[in-house]
Every structure is written in C-alpha cells, then in structure tokens.
TIFIGU-576090 format. One record per atom (N, C-alpha, C, CB): x, y, z; residue in three letters. Coordinates in steps of 0.02 Angstrom, whole numbers, padded with zeros to 5 digits, always signed. Glycine has a CB too. Layout:
! TIFIGU-576090
XYZALA;...
//
This chain:
! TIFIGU-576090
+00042-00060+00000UNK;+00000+00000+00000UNK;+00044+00063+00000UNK;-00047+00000+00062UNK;+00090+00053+00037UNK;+00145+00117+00053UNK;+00134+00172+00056UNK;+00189+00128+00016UNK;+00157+00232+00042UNK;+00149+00292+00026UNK;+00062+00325+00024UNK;+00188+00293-00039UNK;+00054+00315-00024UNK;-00002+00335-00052UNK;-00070+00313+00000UNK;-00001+00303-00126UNK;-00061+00277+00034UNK;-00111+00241+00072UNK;-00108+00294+00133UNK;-00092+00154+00091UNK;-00037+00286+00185UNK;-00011+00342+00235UNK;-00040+00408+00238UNK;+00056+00355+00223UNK;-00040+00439+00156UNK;-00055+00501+00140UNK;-00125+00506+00155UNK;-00038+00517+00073UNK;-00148+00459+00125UNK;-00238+00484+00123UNK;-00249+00471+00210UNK;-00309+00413+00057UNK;-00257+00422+00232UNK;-00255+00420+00298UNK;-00247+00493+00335UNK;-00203+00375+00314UNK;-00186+00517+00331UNK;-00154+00572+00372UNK;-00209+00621+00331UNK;-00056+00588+00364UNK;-00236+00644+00286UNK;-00266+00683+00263UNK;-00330+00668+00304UNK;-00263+00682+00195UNK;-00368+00598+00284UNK;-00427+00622+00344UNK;-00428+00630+00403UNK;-00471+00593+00352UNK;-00381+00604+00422UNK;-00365+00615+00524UNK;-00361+00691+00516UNK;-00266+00574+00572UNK;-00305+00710+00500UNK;-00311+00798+00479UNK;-00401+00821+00456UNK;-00246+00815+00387UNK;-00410+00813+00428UNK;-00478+00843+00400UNK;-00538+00834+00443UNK;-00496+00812+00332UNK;-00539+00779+00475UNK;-00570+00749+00527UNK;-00567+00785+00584UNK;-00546+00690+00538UNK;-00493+00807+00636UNK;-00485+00843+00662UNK;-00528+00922+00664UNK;-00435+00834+00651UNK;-00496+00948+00627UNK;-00575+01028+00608UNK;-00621+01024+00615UNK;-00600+01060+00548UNK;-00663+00953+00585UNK;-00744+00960+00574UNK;-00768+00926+00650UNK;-00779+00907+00494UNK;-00723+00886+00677UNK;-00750+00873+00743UNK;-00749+00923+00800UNK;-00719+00820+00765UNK;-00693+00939+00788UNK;-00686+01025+00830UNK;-00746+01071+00805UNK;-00603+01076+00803UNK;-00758+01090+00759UNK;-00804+01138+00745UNK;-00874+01114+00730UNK;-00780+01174+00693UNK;-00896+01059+00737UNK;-00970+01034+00732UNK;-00978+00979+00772UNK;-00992+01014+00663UNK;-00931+00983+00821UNK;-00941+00906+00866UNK;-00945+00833+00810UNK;-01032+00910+00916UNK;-00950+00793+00855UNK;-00960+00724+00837UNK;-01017+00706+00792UNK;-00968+00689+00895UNK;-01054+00744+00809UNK;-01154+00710+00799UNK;-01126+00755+00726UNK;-01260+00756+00874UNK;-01122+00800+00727UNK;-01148+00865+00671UNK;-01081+00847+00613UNK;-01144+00974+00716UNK;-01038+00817+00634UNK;-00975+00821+00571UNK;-01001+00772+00536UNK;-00888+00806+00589UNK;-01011+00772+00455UNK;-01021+00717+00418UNK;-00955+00678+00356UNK;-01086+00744+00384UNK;-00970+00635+00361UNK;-00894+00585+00324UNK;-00895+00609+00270UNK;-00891+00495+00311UNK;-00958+00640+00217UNK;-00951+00674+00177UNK;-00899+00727+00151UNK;-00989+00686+00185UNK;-00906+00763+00194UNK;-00872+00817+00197UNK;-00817+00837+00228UNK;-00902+00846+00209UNK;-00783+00769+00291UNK;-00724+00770+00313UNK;-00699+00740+00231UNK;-00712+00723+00391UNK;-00717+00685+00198UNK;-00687+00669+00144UNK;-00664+00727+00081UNK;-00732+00621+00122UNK;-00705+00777+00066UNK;-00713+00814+00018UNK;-00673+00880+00066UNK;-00797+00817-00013UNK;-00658+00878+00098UNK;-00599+00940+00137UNK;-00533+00876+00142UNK;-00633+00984+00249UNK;-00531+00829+00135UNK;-00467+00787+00117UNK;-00463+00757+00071UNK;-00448+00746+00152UNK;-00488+00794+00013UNK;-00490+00769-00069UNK;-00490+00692-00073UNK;-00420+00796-00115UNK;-00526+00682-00047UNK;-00523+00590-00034UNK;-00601+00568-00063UNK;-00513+00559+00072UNK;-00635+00519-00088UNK;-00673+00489-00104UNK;-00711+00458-00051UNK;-00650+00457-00144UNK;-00782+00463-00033UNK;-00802+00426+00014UNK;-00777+00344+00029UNK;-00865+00432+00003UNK;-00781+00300-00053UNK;-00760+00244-00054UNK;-00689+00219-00007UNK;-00757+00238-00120UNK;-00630+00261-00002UNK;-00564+00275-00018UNK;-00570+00282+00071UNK;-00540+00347-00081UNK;-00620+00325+00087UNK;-00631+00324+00179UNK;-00649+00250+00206UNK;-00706+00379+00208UNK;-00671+00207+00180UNK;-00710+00172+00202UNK;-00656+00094+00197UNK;-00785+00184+00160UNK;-00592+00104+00166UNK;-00517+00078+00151UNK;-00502+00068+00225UNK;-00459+00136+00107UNK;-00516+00144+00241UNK;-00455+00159+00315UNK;-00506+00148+00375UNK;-00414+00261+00324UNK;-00569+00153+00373UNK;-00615+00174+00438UNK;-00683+00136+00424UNK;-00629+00265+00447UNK;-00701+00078+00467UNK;-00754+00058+00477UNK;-00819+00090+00467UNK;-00748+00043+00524UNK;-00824+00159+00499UNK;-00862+00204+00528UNK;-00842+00276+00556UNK;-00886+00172+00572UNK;-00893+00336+00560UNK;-00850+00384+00590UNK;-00846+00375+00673UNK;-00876+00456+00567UNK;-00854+00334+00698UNK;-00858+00305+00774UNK;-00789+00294+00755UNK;-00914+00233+00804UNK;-00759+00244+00717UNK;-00692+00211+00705UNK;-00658+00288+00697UNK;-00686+00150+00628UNK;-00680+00312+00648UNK;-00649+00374+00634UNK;-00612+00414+00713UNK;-00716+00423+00595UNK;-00659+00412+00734UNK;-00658+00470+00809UNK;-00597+00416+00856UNK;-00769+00480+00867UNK;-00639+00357+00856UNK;-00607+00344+00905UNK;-00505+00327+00889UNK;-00656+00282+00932UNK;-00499+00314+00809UNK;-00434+00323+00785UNK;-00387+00366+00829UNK;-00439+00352+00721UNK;-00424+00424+00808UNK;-00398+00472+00845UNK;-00371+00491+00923UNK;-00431+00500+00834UNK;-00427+00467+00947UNK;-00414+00478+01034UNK;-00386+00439+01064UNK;-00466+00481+01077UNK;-00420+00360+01006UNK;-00406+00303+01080UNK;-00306+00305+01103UNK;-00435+00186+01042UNK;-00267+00317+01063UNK;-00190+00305+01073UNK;-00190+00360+01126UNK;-00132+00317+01001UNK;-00210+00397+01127UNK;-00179+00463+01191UNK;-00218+00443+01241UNK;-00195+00559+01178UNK;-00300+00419+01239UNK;-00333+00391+01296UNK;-00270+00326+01323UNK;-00419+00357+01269UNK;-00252+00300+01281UNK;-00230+00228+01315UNK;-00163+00249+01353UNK;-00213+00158+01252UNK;-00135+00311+01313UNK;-00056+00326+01341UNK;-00069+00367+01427UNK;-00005+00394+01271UNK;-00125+00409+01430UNK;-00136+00416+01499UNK;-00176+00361+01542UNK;-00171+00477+01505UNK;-00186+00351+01523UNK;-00208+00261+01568UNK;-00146+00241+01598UNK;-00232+00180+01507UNK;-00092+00239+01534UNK;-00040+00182+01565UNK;+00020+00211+01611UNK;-00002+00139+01500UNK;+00004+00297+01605UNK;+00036+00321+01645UNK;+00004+00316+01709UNK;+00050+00376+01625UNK;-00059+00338+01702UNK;-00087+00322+01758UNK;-00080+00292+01811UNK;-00116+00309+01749UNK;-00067+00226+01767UNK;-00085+00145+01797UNK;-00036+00128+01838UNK;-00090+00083+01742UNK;+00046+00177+01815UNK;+00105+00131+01825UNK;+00121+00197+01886UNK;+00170+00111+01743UNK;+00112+00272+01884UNK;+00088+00289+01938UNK;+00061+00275+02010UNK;+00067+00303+01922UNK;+00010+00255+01983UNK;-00055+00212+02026UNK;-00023+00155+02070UNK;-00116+00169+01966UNK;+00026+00121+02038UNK;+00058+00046+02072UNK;+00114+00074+02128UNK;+00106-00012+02001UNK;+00147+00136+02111UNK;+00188+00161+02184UNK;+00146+00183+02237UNK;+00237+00225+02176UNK;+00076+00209+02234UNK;+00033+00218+02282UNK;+00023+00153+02348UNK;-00030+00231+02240UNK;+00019+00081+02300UNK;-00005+00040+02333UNK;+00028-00009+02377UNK;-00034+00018+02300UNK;+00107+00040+02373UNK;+00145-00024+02421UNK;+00137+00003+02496UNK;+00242-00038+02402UNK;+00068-00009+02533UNK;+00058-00015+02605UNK;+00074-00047+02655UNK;+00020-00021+02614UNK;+00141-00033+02674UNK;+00159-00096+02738UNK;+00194-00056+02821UNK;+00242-00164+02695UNK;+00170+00021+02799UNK;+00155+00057+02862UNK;+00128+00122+02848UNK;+00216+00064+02905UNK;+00143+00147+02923UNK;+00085+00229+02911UNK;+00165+00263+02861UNK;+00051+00302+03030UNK;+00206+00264+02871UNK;+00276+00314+02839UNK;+00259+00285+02757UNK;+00384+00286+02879UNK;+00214+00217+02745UNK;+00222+00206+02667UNK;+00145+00250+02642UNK;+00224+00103+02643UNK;+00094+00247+02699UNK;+00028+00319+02699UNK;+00047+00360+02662UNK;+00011+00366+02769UNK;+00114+00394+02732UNK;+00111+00487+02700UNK;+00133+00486+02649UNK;+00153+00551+02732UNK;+00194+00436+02617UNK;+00259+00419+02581UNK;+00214+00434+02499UNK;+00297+00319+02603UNK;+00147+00389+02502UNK;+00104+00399+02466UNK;+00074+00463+02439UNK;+00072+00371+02488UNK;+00069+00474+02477UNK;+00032+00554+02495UNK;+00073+00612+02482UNK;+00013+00566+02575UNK;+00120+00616+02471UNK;+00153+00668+02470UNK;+00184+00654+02384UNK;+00207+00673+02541UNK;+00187+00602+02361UNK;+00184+00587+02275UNK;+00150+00609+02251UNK;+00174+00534+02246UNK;+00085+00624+02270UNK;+00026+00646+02245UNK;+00045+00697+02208UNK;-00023+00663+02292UNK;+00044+00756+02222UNK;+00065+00796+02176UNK;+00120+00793+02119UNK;+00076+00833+02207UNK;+00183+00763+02127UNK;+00231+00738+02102UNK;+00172+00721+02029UNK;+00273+00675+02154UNK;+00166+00669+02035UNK;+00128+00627+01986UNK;+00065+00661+01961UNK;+00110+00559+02018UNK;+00024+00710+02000UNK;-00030+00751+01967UNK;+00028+00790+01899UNK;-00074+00816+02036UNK;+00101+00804+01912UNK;+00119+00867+01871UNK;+00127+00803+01812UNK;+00198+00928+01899UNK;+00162+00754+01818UNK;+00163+00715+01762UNK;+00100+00705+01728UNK;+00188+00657+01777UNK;+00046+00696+01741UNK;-00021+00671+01714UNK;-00027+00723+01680UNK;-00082+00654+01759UNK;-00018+00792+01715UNK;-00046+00862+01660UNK;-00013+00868+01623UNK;-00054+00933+01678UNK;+00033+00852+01613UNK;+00100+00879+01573UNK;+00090+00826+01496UNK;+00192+00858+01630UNK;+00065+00766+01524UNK;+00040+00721+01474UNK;-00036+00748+01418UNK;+00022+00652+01525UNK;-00076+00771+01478UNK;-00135+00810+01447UNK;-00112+00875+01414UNK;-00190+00827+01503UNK;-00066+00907+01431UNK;-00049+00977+01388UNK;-00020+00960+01339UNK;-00007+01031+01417UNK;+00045+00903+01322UNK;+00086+00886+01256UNK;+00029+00872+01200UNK;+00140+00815+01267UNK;-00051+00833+01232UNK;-00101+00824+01188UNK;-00177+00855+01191UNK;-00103+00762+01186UNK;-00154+00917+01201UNK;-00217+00965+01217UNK;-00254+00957+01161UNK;-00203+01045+01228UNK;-00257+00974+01104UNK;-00292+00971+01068UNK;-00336+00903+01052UNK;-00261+00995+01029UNK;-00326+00853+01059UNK;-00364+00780+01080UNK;-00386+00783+01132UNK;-00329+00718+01084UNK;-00371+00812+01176UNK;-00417+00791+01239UNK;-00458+00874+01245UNK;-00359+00761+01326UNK;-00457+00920+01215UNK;-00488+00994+01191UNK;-00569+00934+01151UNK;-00411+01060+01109UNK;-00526+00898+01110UNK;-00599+00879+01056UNK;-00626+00826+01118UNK;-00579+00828+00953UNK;-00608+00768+01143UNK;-00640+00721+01181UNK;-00704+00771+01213UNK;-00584+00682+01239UNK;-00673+00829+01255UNK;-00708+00860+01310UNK;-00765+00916+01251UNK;-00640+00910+01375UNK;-00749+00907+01177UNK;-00803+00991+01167UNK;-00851+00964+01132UNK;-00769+01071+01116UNK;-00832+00905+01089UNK;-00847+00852+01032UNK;-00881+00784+01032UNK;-00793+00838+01008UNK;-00839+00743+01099UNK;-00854+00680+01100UNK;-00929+00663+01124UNK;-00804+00651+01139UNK;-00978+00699+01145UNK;-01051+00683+01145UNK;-01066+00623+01084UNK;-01095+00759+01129UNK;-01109+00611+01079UNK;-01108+00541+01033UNK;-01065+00488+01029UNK;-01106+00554+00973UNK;-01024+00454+01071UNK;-00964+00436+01075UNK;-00958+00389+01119UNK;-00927+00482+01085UNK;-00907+00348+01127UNK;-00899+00334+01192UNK;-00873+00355+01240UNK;-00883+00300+01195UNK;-00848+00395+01224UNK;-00815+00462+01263UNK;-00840+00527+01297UNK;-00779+00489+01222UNK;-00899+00531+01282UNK;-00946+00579+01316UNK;-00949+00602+01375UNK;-00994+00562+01314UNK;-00931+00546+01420UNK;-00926+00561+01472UNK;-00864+00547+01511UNK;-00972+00543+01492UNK;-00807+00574+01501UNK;-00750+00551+01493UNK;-00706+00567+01557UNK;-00725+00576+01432UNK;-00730+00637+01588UNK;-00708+00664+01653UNK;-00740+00607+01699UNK;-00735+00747+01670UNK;-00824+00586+01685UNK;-00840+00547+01745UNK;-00808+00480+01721UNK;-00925+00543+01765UNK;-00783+00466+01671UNK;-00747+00387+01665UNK;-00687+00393+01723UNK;-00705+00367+01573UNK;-00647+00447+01715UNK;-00560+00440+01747UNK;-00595+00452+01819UNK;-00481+00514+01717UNK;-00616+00490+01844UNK;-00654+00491+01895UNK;-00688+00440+01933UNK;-00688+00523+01881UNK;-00692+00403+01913UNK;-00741+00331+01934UNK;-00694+00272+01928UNK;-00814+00315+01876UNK;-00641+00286+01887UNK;-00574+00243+01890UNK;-00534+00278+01956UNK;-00522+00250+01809UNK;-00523+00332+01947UNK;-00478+00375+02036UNK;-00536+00345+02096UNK;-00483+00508+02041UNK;-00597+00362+02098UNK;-00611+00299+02150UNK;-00606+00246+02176UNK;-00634+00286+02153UNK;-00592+00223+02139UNK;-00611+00138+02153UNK;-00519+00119+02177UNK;-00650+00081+02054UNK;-00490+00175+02147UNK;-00414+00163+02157UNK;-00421+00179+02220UNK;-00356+00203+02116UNK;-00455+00244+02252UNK;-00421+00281+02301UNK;-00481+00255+02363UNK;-00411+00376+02280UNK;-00525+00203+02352UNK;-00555+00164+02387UNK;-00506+00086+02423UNK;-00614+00153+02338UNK;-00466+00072+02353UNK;-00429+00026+02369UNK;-00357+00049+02419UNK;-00415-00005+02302UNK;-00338+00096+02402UNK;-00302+00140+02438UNK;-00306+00158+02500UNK;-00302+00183+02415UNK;-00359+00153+02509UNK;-00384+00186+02601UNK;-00384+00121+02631UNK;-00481+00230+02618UNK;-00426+00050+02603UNK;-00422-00010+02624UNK;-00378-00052+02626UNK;-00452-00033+02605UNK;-00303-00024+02593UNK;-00248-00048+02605UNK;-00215-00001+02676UNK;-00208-00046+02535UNK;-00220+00021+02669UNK;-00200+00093+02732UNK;-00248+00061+02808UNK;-00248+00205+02694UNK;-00305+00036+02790UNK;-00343+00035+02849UNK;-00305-00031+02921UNK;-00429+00013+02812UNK;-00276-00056+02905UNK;-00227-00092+02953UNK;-00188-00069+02994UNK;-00190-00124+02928UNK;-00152-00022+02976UNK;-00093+00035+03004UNK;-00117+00092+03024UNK;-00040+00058+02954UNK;-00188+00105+03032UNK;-00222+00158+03063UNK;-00270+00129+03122UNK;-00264+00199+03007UNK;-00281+00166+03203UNK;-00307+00161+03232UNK;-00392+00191+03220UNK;-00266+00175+03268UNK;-00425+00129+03215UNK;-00499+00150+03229UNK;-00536+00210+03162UNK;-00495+00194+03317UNK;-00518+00211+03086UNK;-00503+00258+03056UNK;-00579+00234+03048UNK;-00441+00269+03005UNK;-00619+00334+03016UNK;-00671+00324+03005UNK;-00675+00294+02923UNK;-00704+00383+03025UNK;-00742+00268+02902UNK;-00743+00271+02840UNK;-00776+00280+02811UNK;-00731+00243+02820UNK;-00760+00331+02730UNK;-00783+00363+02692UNK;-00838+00322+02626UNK;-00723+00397+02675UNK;-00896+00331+02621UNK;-00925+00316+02587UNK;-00907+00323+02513UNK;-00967+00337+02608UNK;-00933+00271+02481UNK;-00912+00268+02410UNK;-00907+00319+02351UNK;-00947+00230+02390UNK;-00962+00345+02378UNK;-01024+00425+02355UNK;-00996+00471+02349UNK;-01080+00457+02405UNK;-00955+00471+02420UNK;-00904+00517+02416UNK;-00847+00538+02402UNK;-00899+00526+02438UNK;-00806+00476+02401UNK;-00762+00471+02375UNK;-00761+00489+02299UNK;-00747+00420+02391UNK;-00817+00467+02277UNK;-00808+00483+02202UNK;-00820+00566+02186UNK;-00867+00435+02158UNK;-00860+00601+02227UNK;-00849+00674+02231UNK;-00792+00690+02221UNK;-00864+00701+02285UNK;-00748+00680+02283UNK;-00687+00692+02297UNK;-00665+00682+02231UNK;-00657+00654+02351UNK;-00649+00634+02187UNK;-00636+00609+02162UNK;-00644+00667+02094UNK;-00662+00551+02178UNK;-00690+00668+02075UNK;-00715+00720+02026UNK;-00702+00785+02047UNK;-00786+00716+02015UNK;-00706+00807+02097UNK;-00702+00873+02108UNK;-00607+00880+02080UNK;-00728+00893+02204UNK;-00554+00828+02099UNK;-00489+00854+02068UNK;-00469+00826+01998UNK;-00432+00838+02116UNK;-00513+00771+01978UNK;-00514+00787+01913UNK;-00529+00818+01873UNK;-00522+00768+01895UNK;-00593+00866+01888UNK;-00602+00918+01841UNK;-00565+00959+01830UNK;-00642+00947+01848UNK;-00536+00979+01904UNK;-00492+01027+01906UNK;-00412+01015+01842UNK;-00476+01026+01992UNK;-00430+00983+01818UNK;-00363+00978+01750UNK;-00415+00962+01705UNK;-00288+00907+01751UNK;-00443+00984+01684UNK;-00486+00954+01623UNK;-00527+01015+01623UNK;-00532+00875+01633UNK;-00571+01090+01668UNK;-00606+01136+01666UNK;-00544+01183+01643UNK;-00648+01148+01730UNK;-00473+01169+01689UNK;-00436+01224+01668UNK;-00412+01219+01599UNK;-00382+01234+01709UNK;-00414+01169+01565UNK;-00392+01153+01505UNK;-00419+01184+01460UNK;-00394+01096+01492UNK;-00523+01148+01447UNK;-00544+01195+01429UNK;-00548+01275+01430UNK;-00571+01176+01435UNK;-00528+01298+01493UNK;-00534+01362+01510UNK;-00486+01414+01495UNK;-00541+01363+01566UNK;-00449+01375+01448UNK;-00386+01402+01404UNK;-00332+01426+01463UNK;-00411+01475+01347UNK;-00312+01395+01513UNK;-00284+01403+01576UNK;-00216+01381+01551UNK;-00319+01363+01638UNK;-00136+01400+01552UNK;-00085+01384+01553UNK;-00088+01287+01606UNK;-00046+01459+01582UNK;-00024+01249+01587UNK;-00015+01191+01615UNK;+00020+01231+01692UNK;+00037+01133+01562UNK;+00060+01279+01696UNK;+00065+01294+01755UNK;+00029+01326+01800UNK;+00101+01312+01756UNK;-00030+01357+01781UNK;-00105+01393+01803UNK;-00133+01308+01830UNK;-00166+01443+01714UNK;-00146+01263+01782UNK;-00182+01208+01802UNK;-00128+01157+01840UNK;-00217+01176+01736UNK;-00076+01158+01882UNK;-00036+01128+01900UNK;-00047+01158+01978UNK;+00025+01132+01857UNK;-00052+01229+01977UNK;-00050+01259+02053UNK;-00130+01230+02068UNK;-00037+01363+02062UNK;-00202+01223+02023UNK;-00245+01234+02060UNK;-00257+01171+02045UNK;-00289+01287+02055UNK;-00224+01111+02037UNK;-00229+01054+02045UNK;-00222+01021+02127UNK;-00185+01034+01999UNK;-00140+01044+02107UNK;-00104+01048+02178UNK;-00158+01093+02243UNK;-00018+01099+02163UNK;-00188+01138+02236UNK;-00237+01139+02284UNK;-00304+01104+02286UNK;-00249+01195+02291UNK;-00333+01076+02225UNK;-00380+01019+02262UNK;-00372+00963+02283UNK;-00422+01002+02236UNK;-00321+00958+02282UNK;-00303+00886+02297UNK;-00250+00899+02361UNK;-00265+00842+02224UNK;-00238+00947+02384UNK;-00202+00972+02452UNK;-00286+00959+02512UNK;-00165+01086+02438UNK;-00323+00988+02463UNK;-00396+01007+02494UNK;-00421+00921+02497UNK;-00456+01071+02431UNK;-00422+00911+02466UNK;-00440+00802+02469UNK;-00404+00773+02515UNK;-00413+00745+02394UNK;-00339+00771+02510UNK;-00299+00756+02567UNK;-00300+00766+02618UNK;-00260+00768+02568UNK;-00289+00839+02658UNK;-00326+00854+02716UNK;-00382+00798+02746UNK;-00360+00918+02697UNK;-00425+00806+02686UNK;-00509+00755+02716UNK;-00467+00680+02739UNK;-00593+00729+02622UNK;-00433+00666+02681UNK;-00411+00603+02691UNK;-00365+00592+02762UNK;-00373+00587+02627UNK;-00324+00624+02761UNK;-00283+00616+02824UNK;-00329+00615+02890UNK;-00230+00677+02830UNK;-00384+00659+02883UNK;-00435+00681+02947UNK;-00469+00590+02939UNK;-00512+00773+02925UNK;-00484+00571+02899UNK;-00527+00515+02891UNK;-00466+00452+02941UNK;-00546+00497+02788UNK;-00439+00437+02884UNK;-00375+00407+02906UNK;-00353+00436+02990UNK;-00313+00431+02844UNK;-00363+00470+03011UNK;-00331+00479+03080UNK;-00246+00490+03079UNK;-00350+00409+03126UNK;-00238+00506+03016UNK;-00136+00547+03018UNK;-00160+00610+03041UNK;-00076+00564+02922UNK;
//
C-alpha cells in the first residue's frame, strides 16, 4: 500500500480533526471530512469502519497513553506496609498530578476535542470515566492503609467519588478554560491538598 495509502489516511485524520472540533461528533459528516481531504467517500471506508472508528482512531492512542501512565503511577501508591508508606504515598501525589498534566498539555488538542466534541461517542462522558477509575483506586487505597491506622473512620463510596471528581475536573475545566499547564498545575495541587486534608482527617494521620 505504502505511501499513497499513509497520505490519504493522514489527510482524513487531519480533515477529521477541524470538522469534529467545529461541529462536534453528531454534526460532522464523512461526507465532507472526505471532500476537505480530497479523498473519495469509497477511499474512507479503506481506512475506517465508521466515523465512530474514525473518532475513536484518533483519541483512543492518547486515551490509552494516559491510562498507562496512570496505571504505572497508581502501582507506587499501593505499596502499604506502614503509616511512613501512607504519607510516603501522599506526598507523591502531587509529584505525579504534574506528570499526568504535562501528558494532557503535550495532547491538548485531543483531549480539547474528547471534552467539546465527544457527545455521541464513547467518550462523552470522559471526566466521569477517569473519575470513577480515581475511585475505586483511592477506595482501594484507604483499604490498604486501613490496618496501620487506629480505629479510622470510613468514607462512603459516594463520596469518594466526589472527591474524586471534584480534582479531576480541576485539569480538564482548566484546560478547557484556556488556563496555562502551570495555572492548572497550582490549582490542581490545591484540590487535591484540599482532598488530602479530608483524607488524612478520615485516616486519623
């Protein structure tokens, strides 16, 4: 296929790009991403199942690359085998919030379309996806912790996932909000100073 195949491809991802930005998901038609990438409907249908395939081409590699940062993040959190491995935890936190943003700013513009565009999608709801994944982590997290704490209260699920959402937005509103990565780095670092607090009060540190 070589060459010539590469090209058209990169032309509708490119062309694709604009019309999802500027008419969302629902409203961009393959028509006309094709005919702004001098490409043939037939010739789309080579490279892309569907414009679902289309969209998700696009996102899913940067969705999967913050996952796996995430993930491998996520695994220094969980070595619990006293209260000094708690705070030890706790005080990474931020550390690793600046890496995550820094990942979301190198690909602002994909995660700009997920958050303005992706309605119709599987992605629609994409803040409450990572959000509902930081729970269930930071649920497992407290219940690894709960051994090495005296008598600690505990936080409902409900809430946690608040918590939870309330500092993920906070990198994803400032993004949209055309906010610098170091604007969204300080007011990260304070909701999640502000989560912590709760947590330590819960936890009994």
């Amino acid at each position: 296929m070589g060459y010539d195949y590469d090209q058209t491809h990169d032309r509708i991802m490119k062309s694709a790009m604009v019309h999802f930005m500027e008419k969302g998901f629902s409203g961009a038609s393959i028509r006309q991403i094709c005919a702004d990438a001098g490409v043939t409907n037939g010739a789309f249908y080579a490279h892309f199942e569907s414009k679902e395939d289309l969209f998700s081409s696009l996102v899913k590699p940067v969705v999967d690359g913050l996952q796996k940062l995430y993930e491998g993040e996520n695994e220094t959190y969980m070595e619990i085998h006293s209260v000094e491995d708690i705070r030890r935890s706790m005080e990474q936190t931020f550390s690793s919030n600046r890496l995550l943003i820094h990942f979301v700013f190198e690909h602002a513009d994909i995660f700009r379309m997920i958050l303005t565009a992706g309605n119709g999608t599987e992605y629609e709801n994409f803040v409450d996806m990572l959000a509902a994944v930081e729970a269930v982590n930071t649920m497992e997290f407290m219940d690894r912790c709960r051994p090495y704490i005296s008598n600690p209260e505990k936080l409902s699920e409900g809430l946690i996932r608040q918590i939870s959402h309330f500092v993920v937005s906070a990198v994803f509103d400032g993004l949209i909000d055309g906010k610098t990565e170091e604007e969204v780095v300080h007011e990260t670092a304070l909701a999640s100073e502000f989560a912590l607090a709760g947590m330590k009060h819960f936890l009994g540190l």
